[in-house]
C-alpha positions as CSV (number, residue, x, y, z in Angstrom):
1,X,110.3,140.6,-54.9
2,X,108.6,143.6,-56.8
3,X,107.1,145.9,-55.1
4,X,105.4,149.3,-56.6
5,X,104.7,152.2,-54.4
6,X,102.5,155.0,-55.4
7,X,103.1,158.6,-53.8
8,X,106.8,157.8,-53.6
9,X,107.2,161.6,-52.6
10,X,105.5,161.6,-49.9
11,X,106.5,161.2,-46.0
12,X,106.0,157.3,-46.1
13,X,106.6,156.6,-49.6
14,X,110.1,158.7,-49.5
15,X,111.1,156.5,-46.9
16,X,110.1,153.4,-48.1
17,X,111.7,153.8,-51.3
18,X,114.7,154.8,-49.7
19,X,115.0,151.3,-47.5
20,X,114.0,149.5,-50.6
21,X,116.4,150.6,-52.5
22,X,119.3,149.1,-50.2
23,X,118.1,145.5,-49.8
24,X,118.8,143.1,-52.1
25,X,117.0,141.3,-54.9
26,X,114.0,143.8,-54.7
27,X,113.1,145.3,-58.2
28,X,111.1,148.2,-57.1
29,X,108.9,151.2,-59.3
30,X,108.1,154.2,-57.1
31,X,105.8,156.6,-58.6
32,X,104.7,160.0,-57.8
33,X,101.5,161.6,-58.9
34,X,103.0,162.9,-61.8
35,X,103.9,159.2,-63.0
36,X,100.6,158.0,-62.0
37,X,97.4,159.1,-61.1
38,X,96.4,156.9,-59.3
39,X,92.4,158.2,-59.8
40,X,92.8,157.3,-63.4
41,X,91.9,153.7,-64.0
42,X,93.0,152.7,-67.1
43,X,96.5,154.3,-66.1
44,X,96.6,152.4,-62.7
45,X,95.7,148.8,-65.1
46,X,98.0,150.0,-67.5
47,X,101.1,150.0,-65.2
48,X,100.4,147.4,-62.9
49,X,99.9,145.0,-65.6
50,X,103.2,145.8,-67.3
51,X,105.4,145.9,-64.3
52,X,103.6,142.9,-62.5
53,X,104.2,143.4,-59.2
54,X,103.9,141.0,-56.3
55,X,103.2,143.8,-53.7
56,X,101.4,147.1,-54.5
57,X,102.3,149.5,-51.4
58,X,99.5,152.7,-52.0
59,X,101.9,155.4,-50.0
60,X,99.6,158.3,-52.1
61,X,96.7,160.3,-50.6
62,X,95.0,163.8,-50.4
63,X,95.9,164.7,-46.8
64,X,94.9,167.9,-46.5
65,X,92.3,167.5,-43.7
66,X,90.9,171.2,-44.0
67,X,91.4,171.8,-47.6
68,X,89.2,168.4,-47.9
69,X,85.6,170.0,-46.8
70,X,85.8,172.0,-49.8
71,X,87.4,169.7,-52.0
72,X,85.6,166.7,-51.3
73,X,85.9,165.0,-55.2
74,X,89.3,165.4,-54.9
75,X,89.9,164.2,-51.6
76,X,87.4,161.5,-53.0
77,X,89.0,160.9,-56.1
78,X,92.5,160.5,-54.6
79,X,91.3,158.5,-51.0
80,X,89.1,155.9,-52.4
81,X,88.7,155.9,-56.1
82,X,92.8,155.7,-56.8
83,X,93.2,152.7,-54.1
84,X,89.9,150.9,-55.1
85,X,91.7,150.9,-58.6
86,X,95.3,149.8,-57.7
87,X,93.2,146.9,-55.1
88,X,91.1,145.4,-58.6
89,X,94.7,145.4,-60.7
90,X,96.2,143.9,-57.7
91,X,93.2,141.4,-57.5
92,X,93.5,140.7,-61.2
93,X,97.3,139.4,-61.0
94,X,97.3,138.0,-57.5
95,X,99.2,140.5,-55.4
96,X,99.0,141.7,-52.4
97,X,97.8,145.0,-51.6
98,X,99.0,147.3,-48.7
99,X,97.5,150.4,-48.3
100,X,97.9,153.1,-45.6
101,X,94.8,154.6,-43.6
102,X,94.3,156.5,-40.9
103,X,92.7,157.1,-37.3
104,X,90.8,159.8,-38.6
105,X,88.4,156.9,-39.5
106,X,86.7,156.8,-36.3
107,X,84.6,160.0,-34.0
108,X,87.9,160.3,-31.7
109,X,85.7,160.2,-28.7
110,X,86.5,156.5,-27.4
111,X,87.7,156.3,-23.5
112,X,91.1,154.0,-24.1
113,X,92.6,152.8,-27.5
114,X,91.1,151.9,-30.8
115,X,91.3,148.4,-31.8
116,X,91.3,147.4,-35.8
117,X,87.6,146.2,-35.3
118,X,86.1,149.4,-33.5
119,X,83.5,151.3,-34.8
120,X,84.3,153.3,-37.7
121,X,82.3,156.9,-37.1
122,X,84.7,159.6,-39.4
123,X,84.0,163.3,-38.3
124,X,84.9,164.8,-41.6
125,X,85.6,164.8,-45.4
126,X,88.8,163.2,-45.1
127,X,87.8,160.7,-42.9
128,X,85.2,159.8,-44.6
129,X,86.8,159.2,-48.2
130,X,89.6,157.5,-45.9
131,X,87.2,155.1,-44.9
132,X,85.6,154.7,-48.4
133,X,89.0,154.0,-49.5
134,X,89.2,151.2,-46.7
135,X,86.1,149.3,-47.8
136,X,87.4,149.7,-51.7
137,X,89.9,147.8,-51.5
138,X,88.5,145.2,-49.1
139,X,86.2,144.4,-51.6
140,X,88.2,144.8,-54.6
141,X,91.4,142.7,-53.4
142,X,91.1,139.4,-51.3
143,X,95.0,140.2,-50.4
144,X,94.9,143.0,-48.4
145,X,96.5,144.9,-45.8
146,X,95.1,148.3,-44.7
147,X,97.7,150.0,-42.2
148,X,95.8,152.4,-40.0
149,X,98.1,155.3,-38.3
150,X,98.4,158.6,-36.9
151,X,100.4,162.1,-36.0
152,X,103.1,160.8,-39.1
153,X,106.0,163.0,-38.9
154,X,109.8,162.9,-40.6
155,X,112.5,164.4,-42.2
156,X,111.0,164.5,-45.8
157,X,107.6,166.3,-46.1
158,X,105.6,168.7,-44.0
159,X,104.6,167.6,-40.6
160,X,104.1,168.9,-36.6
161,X,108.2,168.3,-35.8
162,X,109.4,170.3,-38.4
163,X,106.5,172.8,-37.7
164,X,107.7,173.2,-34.4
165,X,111.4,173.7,-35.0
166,X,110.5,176.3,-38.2
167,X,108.0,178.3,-35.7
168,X,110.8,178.0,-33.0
169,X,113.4,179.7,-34.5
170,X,111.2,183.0,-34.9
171,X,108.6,182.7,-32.5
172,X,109.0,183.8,-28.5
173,X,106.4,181.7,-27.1
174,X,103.3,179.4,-28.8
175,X,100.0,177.9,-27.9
176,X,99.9,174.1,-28.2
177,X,96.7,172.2,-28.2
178,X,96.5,169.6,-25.0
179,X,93.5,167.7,-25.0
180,X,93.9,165.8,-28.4
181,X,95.8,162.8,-27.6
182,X,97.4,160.3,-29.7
183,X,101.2,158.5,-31.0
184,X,103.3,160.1,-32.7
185,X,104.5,158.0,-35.8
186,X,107.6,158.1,-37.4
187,X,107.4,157.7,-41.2
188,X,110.5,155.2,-41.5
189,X,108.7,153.3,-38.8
190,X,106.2,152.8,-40.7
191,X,108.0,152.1,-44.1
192,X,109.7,149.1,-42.0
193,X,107.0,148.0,-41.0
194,X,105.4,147.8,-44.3
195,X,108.4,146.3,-45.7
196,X,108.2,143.7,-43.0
197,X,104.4,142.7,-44.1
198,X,105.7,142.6,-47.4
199,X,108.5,140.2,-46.8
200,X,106.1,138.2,-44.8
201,X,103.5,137.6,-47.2
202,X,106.3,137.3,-50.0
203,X,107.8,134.0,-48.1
204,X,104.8,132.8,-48.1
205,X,103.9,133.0,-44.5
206,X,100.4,132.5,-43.4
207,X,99.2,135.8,-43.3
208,X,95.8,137.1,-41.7
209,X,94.8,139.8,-44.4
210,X,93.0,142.7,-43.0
211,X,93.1,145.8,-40.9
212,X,95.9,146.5,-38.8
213,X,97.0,149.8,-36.7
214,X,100.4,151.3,-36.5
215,X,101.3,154.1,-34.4
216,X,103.8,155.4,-32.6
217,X,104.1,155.3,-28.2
218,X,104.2,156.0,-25.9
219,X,100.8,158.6,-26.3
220,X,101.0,161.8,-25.3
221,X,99.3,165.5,-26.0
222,X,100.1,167.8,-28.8
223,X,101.3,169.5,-26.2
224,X,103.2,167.0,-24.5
225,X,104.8,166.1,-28.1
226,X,105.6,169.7,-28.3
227,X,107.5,169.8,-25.3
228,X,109.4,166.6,-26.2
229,X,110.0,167.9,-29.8
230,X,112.1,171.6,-28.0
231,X,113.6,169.6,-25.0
232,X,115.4,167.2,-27.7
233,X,116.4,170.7,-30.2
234,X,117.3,172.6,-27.1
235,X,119.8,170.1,-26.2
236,X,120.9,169.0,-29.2
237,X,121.9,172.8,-29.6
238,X,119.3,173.2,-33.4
239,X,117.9,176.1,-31.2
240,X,119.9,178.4,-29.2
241,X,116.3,179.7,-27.6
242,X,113.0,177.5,-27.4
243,X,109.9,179.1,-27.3
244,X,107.6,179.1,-23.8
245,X,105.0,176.5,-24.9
246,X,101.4,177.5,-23.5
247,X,99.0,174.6,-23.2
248,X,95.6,175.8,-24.5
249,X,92.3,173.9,-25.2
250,X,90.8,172.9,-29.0
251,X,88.0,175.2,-28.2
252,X,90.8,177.9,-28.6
253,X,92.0,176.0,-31.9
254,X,89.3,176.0,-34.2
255,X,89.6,174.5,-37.5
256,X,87.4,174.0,-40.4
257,X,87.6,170.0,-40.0
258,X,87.0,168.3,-36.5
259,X,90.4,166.4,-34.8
260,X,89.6,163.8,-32.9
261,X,90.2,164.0,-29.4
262,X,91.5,160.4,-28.9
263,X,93.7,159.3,-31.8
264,X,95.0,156.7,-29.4
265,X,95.7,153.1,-31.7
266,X,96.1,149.7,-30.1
267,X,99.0,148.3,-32.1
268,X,98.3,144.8,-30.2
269,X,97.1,142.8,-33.3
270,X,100.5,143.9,-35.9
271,X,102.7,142.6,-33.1
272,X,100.7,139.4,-32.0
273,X,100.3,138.5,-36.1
274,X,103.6,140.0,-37.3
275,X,105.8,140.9,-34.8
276,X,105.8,144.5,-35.3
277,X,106.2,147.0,-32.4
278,X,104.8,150.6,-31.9
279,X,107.2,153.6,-33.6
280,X,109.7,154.2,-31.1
281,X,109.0,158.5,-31.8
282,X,111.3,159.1,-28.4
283,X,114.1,157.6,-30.5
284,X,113.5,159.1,-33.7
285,X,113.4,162.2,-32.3
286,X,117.3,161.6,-31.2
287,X,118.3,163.0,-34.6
288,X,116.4,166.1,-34.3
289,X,118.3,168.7,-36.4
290,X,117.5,166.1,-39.5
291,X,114.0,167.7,-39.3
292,X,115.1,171.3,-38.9
């Protein structure tokens, strides 16, 4: 099987090339931006036609939720114009096209958990060229898989986890948002379960293209995550001292882009249609001083 991955530098796209890379007969080209930009069309064509892939895994995107209501042709550029361009090459050589979204596609004000087929209401630039990016390559690729997920966090990259254990070594005590809810995700969760899809469609399985959600459970608070994340360091002995966590609200938090309050994902349909489970974040947490 040949699979490219774009924004092989990133969280997911580290991990996925690193799981790749140690199963057999897979011929794999991981990119980062500065092999490809992914924006630039005749680049993406250009590639994709050479290497002829049979799965294009589109790991890259601007994720930089605040920076992105000032930098909205960027965010733009990267989020829907890059992945509508990967999703026609795809198209034009009859692969499959697996792209990673996010929750930040819908208001966050839902009582319960978002299904695939929810209403999509984004609060925000980045939700918003997300979504774009979503409806891109549904039109532009008949073979498509769009993961939705949330809260990512892992040992490569910058996330929450390694936020927390940075801030705890220096910090007494910190304030800890706890009414956004959500699943924490863990990235190499999500690479095997991307892997899985791929593998899937590659055998020639009957696959329902579409929109799928990924996350991690079981859901919890910022807050609640935070607590998790210092319990595990504290006795796993990364911190000698955890900070005293102080639970405040968002009002208390503000931020130039809007979180959603429920970031709470069904992940019903991936199992029923490919027999993937939620992240298991408890356990990947169980190796905490990875992410310190």
């Amino acid at each position: 099987m040949r699979v490219l991955i774009t924004g092989c530098n990133g969280q997911v796209g580290h991990c996925l090339t690193k799981q790749l890379k140690k199963k057999e007969d897979m011929v794999i080209l991981a990119l980062t931006r500065d092999d490809l930009d992914i924006s630039d069309a005749n680049a993406v064509e250009k590639i994709v036609l050479k290497f002829n892939p049979h799965i294009i895994i589109n790991a890259a995107a601007y994720t930089a939720v605040d920076n992105a209501e000032k930098e909205a042709d960027l965010s733009y550029q990267i989020n829907c114009n890059g992945p509508q361009y990967l999703a026609e090459a795809a198209n034009k050589i009859d692969a499959a096209m697996l792209h990673i979204s996010t929750d930040y596609v819908f208001s966050g004000d839902k009582d319960g958990q978002y299904h695939p087929e929810d209403l999509t209401m984004p609060q925000g630039v980045y939700g918003e060229s997300k979504l774009a990016g979503e409806l891109a390559v549904i039109a532009a690729c008949d073979k498509h898989i769009i993961l939705r997920t949330a809260w990512v966090f892992g040992e490569h990259g910058n996330n929450f986890v390694k936020t927390m254990l940075r801030l705890g070594k220096s910090r007494d005590s910190l304030s800890i948002v706890g009414d956004q809810f959500g699943g924490p995700t863990y990235a190499g969760d999500i690479a095997t379960a991307l892997i899985e899809i791929a593998i899937q469609i590659e055998i020639g399985k009957n696959i329902e293209y579409g929109i799928y959600h990924f996350s991690g459970f079981p859901h919890v608070s910022w807050f609640e995550f935070a607590e998790s994340i210092f319990s595990e360091a504290k006795t796993q002995q990364v911190l000698n001292n955890v900070p005293v966590l102080n639970c405040i609200p968002t009002s208390d938090y503000p931020t130039p882009a809007k979180r959603p309050a429920n970031s709470k994902l069904s992940t019903d349909k991936i199992m029923d249609n490919f027999g993937i489970t939620a992240s298991d974040w408890k356990t990947a947490l169980n190796d905490v001083k990875y992410y310190a």
